[in-house]
PDBQT receptor file of N, H, CA, C and O in Angstrom, charges set to zero:
ATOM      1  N   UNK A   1     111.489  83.329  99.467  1.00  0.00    +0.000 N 
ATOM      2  CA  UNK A   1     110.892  84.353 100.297  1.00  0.00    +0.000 C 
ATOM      3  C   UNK A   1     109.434  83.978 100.527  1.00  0.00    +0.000 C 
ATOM      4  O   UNK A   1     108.733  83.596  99.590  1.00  0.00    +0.000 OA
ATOM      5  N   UNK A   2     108.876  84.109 102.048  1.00  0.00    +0.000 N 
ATOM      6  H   UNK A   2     109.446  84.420 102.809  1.00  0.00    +0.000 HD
ATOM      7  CA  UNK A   2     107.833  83.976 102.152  1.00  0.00    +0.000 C 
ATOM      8  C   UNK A   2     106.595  85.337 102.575  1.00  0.00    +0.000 C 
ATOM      9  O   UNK A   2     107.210  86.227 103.161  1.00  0.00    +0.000 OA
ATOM     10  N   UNK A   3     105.695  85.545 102.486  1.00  0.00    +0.000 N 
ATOM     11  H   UNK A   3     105.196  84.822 102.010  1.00  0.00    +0.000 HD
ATOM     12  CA  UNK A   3     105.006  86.477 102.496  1.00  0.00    +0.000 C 
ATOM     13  C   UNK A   3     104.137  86.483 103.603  1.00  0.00    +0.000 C 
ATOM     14  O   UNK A   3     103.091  87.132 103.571  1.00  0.00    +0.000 OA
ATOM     15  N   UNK A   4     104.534  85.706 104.743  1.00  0.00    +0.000 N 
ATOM     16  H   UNK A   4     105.384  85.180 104.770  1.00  0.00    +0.000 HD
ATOM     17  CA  UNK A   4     103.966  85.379 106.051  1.00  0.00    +0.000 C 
ATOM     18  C   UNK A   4     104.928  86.912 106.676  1.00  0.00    +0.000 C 
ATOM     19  O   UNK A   4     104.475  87.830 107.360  1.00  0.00    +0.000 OA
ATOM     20  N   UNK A   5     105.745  86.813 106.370  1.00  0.00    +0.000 N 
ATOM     21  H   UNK A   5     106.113  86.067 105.814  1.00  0.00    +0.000 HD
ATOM     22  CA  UNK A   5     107.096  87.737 107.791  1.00  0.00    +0.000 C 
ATOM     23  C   UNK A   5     106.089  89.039 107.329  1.00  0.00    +0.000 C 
ATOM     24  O   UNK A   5     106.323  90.026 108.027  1.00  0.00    +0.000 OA
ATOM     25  N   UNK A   6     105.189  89.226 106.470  1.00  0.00    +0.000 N 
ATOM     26  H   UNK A   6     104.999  88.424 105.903  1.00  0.00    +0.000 HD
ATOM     27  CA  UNK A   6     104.668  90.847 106.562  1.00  0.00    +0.000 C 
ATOM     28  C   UNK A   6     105.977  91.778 106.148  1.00  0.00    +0.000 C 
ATOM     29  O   UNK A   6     106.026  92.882 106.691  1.00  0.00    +0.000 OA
ATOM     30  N   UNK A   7     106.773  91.514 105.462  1.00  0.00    +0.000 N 
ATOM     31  H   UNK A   7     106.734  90.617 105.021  1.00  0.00    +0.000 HD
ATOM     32  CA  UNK A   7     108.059  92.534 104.985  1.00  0.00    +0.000 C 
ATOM     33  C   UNK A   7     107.706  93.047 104.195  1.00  0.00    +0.000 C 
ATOM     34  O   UNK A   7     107.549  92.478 103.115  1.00  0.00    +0.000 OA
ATOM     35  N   UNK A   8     107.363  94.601 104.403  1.00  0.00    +0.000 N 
ATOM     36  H   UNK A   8     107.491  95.063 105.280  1.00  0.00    +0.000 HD
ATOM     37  CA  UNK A   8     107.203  96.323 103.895  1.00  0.00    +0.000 C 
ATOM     38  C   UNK A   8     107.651  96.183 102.821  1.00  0.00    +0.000 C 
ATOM     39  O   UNK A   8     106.968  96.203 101.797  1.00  0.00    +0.000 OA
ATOM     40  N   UNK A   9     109.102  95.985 102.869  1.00  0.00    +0.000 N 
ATOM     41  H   UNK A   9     109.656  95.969 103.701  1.00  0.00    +0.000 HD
ATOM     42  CA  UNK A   9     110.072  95.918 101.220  1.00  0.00    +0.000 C 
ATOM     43  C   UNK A   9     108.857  94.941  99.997  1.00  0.00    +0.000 C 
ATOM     44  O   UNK A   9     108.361  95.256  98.915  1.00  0.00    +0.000 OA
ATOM     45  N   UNK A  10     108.793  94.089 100.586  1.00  0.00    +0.000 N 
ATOM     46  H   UNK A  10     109.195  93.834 101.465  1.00  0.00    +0.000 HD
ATOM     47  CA  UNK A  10     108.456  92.792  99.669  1.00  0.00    +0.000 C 
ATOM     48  C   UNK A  10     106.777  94.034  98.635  1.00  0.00    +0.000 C 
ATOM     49  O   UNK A  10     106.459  94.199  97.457  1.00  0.00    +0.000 OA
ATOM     50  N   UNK A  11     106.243  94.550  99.972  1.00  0.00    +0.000 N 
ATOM     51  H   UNK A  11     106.502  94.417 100.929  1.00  0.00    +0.000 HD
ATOM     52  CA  UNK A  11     104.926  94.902  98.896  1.00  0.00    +0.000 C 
ATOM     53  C   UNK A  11     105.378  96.474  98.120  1.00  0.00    +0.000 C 
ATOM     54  O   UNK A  11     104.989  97.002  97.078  1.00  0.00    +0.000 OA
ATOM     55  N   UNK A  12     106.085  96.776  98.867  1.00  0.00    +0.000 N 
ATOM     56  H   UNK A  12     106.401  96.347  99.713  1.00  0.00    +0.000 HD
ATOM     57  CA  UNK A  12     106.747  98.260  98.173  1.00  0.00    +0.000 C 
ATOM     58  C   UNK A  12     107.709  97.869  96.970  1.00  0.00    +0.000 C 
ATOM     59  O   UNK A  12     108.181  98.781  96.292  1.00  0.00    +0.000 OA
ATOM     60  N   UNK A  13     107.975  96.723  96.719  1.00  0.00    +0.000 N 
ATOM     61  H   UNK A  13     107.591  95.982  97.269  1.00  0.00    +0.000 HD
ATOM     62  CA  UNK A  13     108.679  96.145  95.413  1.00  0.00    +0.000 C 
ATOM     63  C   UNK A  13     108.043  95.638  94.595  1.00  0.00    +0.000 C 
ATOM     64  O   UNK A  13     108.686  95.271  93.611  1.00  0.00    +0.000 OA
ATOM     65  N   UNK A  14     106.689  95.399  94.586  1.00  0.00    +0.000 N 
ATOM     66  H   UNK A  14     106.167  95.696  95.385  1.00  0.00    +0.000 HD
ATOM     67  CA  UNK A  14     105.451  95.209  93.899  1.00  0.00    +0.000 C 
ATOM     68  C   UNK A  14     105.328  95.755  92.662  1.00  0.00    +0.000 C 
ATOM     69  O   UNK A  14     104.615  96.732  92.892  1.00  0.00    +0.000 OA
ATOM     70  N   UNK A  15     105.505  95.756  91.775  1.00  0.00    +0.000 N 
ATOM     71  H   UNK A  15     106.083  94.963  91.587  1.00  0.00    +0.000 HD
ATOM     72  CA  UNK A  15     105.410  96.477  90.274  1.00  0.00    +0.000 C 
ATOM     73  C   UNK A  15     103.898  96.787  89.564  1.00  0.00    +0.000 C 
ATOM     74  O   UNK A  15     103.369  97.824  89.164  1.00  0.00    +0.000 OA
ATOM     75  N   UNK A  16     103.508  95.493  89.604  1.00  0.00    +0.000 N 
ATOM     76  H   UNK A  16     103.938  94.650  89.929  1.00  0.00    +0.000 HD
ATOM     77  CA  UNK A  16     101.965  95.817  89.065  1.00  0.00    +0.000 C 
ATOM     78  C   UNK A  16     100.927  95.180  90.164  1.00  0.00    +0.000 C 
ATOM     79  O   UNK A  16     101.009  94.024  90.580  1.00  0.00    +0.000 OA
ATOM     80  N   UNK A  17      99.975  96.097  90.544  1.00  0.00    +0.000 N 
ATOM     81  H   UNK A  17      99.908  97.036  90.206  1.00  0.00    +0.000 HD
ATOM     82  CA  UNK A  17      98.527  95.634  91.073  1.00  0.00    +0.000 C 
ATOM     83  C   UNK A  17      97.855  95.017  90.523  1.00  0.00    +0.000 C 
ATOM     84  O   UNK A  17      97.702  95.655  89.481  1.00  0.00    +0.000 OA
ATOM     85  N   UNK A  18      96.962  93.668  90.415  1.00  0.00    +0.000 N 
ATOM     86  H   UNK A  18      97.086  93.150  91.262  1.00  0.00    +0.000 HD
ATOM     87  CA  UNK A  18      95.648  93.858  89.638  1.00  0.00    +0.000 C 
ATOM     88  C   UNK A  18      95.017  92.846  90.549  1.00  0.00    +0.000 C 
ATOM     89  O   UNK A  18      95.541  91.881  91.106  1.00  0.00    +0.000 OA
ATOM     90  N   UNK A  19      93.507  93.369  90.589  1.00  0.00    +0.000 N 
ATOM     91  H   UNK A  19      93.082  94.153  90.137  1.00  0.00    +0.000 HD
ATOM     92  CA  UNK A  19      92.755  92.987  91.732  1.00  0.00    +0.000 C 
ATOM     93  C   UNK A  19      92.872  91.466  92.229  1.00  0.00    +0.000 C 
ATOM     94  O   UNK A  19      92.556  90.991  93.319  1.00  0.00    +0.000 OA
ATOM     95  N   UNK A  20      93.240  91.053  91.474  1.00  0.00    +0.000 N 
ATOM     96  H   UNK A  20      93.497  91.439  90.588  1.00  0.00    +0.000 HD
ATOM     97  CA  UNK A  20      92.905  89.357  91.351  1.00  0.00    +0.000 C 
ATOM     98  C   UNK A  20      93.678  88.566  91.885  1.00  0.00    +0.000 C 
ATOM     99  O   UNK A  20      93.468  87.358  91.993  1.00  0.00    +0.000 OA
ATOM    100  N   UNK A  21      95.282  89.541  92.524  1.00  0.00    +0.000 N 
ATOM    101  H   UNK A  21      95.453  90.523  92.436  1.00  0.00    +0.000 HD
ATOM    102  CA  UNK A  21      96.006  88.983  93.476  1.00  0.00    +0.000 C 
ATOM    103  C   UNK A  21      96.022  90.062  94.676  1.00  0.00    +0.000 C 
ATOM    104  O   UNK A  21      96.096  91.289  94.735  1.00  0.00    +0.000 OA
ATOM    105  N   UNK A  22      95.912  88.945  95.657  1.00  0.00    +0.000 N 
ATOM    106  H   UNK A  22      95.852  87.948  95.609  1.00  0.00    +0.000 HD
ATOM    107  CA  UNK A  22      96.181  89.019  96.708  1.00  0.00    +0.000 C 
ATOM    108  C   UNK A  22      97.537  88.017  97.723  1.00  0.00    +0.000 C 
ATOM    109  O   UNK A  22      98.086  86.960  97.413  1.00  0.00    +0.000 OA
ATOM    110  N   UNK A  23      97.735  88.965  99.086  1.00  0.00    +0.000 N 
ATOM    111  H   UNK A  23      97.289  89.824  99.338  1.00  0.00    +0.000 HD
ATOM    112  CA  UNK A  23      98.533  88.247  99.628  1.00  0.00    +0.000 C 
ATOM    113  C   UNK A  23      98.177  87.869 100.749  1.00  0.00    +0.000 C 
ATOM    114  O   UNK A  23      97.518  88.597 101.492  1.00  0.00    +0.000 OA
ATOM    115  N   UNK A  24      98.621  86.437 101.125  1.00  0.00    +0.000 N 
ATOM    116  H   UNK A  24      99.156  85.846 100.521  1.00  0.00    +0.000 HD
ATOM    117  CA  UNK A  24      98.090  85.501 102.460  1.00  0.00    +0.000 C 
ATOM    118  C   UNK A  24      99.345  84.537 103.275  1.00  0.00    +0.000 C 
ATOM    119  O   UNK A  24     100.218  83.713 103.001  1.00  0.00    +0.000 OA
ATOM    120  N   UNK A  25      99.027  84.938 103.921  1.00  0.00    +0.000 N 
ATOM    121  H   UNK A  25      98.318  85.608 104.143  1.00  0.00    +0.000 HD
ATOM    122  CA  UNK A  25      99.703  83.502 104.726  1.00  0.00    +0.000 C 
ATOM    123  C   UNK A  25      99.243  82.724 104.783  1.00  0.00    +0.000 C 
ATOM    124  O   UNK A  25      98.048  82.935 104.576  1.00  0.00    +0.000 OA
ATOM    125  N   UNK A  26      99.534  81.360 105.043  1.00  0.00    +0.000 N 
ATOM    126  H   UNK A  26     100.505  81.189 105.212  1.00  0.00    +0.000 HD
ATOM    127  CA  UNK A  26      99.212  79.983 105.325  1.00  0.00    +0.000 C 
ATOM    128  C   UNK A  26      98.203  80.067 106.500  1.00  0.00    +0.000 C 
ATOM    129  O   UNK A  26      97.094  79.623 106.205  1.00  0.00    +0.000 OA
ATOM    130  N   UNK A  27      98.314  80.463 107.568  1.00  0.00    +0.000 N 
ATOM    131  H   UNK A  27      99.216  80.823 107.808  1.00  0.00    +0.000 HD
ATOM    132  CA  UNK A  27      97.438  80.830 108.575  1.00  0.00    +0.000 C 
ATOM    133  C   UNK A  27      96.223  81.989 108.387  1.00  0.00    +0.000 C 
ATOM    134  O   UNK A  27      95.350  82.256 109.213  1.00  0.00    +0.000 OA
ATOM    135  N   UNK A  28      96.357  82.393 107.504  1.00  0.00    +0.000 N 
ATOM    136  H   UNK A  28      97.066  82.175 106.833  1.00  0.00    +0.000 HD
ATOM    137  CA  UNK A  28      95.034  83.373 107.184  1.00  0.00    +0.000 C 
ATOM    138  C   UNK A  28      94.414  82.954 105.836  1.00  0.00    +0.000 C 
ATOM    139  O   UNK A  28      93.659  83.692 105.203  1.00  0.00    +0.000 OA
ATOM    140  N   UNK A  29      94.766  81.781 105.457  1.00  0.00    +0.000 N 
ATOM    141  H   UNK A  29      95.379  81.182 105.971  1.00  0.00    +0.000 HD
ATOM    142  CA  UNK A  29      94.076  81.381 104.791  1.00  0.00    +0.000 C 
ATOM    143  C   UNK A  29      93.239  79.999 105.549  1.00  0.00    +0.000 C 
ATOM    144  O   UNK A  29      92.269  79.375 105.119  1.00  0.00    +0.000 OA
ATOM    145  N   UNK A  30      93.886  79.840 106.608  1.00  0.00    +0.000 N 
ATOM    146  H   UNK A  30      94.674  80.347 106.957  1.00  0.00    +0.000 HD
ATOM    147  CA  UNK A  30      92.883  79.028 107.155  1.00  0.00    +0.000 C 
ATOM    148  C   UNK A  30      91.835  79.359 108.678  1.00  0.00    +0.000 C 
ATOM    149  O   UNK A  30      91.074  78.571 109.240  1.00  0.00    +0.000 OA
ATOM    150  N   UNK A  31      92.063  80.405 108.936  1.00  0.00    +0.000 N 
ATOM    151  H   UNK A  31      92.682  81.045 108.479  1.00  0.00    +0.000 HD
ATOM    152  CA  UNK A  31      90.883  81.205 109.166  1.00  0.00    +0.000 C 
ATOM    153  C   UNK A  31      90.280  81.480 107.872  1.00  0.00    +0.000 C 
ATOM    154  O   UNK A  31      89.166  80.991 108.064  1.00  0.00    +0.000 OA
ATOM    155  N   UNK A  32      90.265  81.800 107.026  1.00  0.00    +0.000 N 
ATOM    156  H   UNK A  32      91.170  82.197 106.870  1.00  0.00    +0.000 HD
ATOM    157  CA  UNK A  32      89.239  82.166 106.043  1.00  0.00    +0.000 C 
ATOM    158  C   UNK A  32      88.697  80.867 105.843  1.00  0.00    +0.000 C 
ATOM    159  O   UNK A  32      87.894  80.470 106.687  1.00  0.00    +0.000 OA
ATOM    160  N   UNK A  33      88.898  80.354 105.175  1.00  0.00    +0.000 N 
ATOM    161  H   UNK A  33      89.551  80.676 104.489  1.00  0.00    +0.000 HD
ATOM    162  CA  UNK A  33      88.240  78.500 105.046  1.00  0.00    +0.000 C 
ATOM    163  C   UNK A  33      87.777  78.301 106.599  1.00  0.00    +0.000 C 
ATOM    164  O   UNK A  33      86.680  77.748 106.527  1.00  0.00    +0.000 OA
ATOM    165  N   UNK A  34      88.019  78.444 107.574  1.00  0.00    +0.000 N 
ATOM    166  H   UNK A  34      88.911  78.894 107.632  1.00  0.00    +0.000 HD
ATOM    167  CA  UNK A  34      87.045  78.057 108.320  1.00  0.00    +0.000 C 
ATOM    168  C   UNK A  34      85.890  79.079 108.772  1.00  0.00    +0.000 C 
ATOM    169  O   UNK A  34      84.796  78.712 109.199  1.00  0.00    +0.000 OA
ATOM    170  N   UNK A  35      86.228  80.196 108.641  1.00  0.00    +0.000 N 
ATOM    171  H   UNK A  35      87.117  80.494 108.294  1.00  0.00    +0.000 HD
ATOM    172  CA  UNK A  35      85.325  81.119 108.735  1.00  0.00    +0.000 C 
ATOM    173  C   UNK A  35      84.412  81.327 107.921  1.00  0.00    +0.000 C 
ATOM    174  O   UNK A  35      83.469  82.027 108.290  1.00  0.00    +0.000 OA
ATOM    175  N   UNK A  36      84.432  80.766 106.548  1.00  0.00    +0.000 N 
ATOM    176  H   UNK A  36      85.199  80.198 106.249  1.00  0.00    +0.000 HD
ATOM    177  CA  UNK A  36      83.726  79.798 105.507  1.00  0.00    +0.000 C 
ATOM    178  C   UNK A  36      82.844  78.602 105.596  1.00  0.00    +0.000 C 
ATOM    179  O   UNK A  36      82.060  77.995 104.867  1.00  0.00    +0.000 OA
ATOM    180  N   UNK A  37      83.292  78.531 106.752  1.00  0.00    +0.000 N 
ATOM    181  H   UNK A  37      83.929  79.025 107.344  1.00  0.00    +0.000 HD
ATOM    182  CA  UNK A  37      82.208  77.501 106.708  1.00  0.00    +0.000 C 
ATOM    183  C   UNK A  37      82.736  75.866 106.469  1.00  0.00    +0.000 C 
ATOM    184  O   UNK A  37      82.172  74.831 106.826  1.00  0.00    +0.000 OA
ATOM    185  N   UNK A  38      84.222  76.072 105.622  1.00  0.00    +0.000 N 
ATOM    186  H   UNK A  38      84.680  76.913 105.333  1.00  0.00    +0.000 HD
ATOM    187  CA  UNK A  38      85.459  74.796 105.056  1.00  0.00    +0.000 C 
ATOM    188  C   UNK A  38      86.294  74.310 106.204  1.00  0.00    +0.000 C 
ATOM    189  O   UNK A  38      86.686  74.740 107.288  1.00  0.00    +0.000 OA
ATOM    190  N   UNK A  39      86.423  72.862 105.241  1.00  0.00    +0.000 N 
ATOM    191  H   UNK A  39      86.105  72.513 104.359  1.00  0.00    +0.000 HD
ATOM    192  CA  UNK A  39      87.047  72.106 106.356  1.00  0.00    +0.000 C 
ATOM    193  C   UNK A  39      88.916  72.118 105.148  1.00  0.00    +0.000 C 
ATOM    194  O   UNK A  39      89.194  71.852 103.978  1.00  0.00    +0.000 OA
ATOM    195  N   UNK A  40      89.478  72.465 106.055  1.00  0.00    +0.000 N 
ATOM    196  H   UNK A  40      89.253  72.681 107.004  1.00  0.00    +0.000 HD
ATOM    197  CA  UNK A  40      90.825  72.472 105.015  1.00  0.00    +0.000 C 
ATOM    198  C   UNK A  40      91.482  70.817 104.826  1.00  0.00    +0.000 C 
ATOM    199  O   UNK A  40      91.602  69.984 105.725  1.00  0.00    +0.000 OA
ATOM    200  N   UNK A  41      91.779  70.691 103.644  1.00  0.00    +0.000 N 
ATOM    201  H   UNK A  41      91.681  71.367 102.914  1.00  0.00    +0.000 HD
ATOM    202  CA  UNK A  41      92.251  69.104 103.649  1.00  0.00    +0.000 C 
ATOM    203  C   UNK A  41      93.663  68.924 103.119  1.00  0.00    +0.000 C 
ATOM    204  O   UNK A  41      94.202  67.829 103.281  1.00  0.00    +0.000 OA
ATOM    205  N   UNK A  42      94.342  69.955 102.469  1.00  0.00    +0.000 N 
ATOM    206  H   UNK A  42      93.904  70.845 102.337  1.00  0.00    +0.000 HD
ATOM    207  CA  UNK A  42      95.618  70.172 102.054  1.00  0.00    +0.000 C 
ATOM    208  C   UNK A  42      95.904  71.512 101.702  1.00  0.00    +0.000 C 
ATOM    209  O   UNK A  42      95.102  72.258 101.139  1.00  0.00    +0.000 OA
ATOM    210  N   UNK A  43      97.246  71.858 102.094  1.00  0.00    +0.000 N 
ATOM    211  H   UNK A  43      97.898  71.252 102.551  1.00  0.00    +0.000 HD
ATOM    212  CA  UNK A  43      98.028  72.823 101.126  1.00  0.00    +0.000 C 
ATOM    213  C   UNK A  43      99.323  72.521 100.717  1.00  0.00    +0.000 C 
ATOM    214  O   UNK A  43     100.041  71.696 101.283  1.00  0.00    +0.000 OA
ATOM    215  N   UNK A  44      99.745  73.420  99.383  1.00  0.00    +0.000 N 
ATOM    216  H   UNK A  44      99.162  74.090  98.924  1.00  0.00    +0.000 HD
ATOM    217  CA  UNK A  44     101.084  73.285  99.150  1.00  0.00    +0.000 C 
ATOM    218  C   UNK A  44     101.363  74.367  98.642  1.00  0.00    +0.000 C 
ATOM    219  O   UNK A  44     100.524  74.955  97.960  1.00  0.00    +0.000 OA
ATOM    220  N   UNK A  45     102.422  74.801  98.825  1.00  0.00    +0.000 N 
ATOM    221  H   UNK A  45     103.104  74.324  99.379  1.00  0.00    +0.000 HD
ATOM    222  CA  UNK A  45     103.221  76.119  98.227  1.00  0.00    +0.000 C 
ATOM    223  C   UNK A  45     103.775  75.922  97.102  1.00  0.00    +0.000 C 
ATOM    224  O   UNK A  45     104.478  74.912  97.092  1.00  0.00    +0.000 OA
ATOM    225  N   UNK A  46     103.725  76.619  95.938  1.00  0.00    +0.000 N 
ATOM    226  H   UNK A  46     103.154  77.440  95.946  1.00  0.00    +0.000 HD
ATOM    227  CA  UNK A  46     104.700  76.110  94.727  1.00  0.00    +0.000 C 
ATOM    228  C   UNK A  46     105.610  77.564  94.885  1.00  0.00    +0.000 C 
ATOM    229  O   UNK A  46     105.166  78.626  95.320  1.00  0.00    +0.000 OA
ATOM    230  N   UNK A  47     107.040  77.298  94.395  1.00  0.00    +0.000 N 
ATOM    231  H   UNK A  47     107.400  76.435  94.041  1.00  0.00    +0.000 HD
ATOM    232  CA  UNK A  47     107.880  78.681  94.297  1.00  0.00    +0.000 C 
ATOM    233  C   UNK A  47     107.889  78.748  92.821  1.00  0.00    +0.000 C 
ATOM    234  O   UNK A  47     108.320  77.857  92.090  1.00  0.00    +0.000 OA
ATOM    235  N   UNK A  48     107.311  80.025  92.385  1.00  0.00    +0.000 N 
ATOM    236  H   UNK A  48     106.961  80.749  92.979  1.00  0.00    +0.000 HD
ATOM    237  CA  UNK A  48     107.166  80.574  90.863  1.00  0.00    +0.000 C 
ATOM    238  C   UNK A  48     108.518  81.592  90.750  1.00  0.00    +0.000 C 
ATOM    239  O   UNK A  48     108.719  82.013  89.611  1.00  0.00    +0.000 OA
ATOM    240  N   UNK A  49     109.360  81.984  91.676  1.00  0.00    +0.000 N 
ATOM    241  H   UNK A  49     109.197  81.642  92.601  1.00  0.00    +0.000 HD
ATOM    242  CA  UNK A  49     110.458  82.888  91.608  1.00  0.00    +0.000 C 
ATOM    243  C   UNK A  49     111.292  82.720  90.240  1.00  0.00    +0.000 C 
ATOM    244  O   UNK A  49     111.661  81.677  89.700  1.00  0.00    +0.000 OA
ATOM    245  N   UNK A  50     111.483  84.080  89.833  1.00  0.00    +0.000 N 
ATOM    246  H   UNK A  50     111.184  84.927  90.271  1.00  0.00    +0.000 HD
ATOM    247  CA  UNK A  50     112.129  84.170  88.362  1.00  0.00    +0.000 C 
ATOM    248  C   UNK A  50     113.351  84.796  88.717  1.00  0.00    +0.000 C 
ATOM    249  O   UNK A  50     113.368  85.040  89.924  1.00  0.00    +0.000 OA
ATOM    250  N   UNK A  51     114.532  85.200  88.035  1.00  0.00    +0.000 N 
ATOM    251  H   UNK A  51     114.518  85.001  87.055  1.00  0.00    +0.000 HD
ATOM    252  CA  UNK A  51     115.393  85.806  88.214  1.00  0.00    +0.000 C 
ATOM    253  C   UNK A  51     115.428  87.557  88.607  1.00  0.00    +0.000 C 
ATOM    254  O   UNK A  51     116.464  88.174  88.854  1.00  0.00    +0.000 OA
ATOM    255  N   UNK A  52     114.134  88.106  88.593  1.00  0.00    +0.000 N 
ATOM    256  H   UNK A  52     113.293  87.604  88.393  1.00  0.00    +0.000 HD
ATOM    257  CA  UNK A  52     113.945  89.266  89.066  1.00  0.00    +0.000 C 
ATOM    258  C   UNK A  52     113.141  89.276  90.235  1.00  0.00    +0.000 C 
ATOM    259  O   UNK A  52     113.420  90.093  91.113  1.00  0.00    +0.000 OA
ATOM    260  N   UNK A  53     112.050  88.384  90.407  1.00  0.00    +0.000 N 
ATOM    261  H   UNK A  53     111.824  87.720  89.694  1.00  0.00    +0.000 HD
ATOM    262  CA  UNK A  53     111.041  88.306  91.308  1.00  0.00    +0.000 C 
ATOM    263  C   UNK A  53     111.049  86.857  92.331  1.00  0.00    +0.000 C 
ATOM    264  O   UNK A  53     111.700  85.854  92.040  1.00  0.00    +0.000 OA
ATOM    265  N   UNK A  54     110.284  86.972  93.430  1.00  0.00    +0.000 N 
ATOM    266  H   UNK A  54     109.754  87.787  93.666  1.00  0.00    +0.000 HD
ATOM    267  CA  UNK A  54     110.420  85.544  94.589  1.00  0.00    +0.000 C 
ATOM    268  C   UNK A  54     109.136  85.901  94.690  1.00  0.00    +0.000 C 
ATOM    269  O   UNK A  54     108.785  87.016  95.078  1.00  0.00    +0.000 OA
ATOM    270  N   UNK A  55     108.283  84.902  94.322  1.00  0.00    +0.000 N 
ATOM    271  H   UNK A  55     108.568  83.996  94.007  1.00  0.00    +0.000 HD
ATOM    272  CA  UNK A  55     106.394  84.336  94.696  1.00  0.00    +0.000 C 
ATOM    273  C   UNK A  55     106.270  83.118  95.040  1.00  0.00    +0.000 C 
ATOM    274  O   UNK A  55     107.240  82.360  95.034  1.00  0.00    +0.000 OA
ATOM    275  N   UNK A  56     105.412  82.847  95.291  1.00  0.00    +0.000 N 
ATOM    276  H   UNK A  56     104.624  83.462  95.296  1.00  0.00    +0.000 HD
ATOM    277  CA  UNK A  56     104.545  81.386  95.749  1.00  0.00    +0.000 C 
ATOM    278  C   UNK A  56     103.467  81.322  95.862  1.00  0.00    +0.000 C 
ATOM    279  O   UNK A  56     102.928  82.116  96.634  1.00  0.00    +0.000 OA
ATOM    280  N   UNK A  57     102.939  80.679  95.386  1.00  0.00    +0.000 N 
ATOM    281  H   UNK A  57     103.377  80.035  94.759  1.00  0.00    +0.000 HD
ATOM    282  CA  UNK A  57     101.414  80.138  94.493  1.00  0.00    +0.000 C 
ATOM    283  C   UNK A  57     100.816  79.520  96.065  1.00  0.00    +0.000 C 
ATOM    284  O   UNK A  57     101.679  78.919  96.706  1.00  0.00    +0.000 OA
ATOM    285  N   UNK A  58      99.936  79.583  96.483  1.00  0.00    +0.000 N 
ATOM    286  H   UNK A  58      99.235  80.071  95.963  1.00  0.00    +0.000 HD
ATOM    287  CA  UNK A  58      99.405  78.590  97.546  1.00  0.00    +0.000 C 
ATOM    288  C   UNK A  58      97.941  77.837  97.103  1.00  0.00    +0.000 C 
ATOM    289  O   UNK A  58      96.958  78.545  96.883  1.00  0.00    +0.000 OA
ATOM    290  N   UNK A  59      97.863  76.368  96.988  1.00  0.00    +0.000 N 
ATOM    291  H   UNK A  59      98.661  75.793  97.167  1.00  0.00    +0.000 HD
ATOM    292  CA  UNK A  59      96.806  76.008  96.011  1.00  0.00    +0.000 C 
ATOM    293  C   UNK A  59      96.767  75.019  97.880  1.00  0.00    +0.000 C 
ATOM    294  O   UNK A  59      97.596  74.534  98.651  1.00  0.00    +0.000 OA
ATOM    295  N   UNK A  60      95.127  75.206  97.804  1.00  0.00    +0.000 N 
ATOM    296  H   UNK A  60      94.454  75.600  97.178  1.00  0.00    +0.000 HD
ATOM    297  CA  UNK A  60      94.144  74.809  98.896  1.00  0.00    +0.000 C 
ATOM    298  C   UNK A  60      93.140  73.932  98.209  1.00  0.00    +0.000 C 
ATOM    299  O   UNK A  60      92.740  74.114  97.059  1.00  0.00    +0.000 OA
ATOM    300  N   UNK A  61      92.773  72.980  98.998  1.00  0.00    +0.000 N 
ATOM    301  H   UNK A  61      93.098  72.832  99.932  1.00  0.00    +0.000 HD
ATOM    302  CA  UNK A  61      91.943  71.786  98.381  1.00  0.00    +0.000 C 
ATOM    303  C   UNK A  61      90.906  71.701 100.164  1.00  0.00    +0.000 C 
ATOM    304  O   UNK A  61      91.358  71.458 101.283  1.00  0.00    +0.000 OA
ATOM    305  N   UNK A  62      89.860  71.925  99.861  1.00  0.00    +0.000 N 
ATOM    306  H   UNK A  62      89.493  72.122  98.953  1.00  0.00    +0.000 HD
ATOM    307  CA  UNK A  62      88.753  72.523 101.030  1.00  0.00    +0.000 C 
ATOM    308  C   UNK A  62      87.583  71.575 101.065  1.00  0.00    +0.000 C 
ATOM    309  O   UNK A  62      87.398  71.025  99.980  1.00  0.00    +0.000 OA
ATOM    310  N   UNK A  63      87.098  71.380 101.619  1.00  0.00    +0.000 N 
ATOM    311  H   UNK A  63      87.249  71.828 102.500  1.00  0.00    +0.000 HD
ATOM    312  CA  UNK A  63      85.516  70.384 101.638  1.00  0.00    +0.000 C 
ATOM    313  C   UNK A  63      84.785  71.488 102.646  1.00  0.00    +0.000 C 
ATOM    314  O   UNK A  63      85.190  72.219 103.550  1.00  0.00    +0.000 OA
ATOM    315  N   UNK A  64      83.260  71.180 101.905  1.00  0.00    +0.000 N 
ATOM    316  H   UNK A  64      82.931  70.586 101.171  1.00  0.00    +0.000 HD
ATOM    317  CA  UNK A  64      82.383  71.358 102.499  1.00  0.00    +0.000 C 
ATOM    318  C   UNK A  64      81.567  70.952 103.857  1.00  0.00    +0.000 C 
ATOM    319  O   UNK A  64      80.496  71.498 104.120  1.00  0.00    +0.000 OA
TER     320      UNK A  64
């Protein structure tokens, strides 16, 4: 499951908040890096999905 489609279900199935996550798409994370001021140089998605839950990690590697 990806967290680009904006699916209602996906954040209303959310169990715990804590400030420190947030959710992005691939494309709004690169408006942010460039709206930053960053030049984007890679991404990759890792799938962390467990037998109750579907996530993905998105790790960005940025230059100045």
């Amino acid at each position: 499951m990806e967290f680009e489609n904006n699916d209602a279900t996906t954040i209303q199935n959310k169990r715990h908040w804590h400030e420190h996550i947030n959710f992005f798409s691939q494309k709004s994370l690169e408006m942010l890096l460039e709206a930053s001021g960053l030049k984007l140089l890679a991404i990759q998605k890792l799938d962390i999905s467990d037998d109750f839950r579907n996530f993905q990690i998105q790790q960005v590697v940025a230059q100045k």
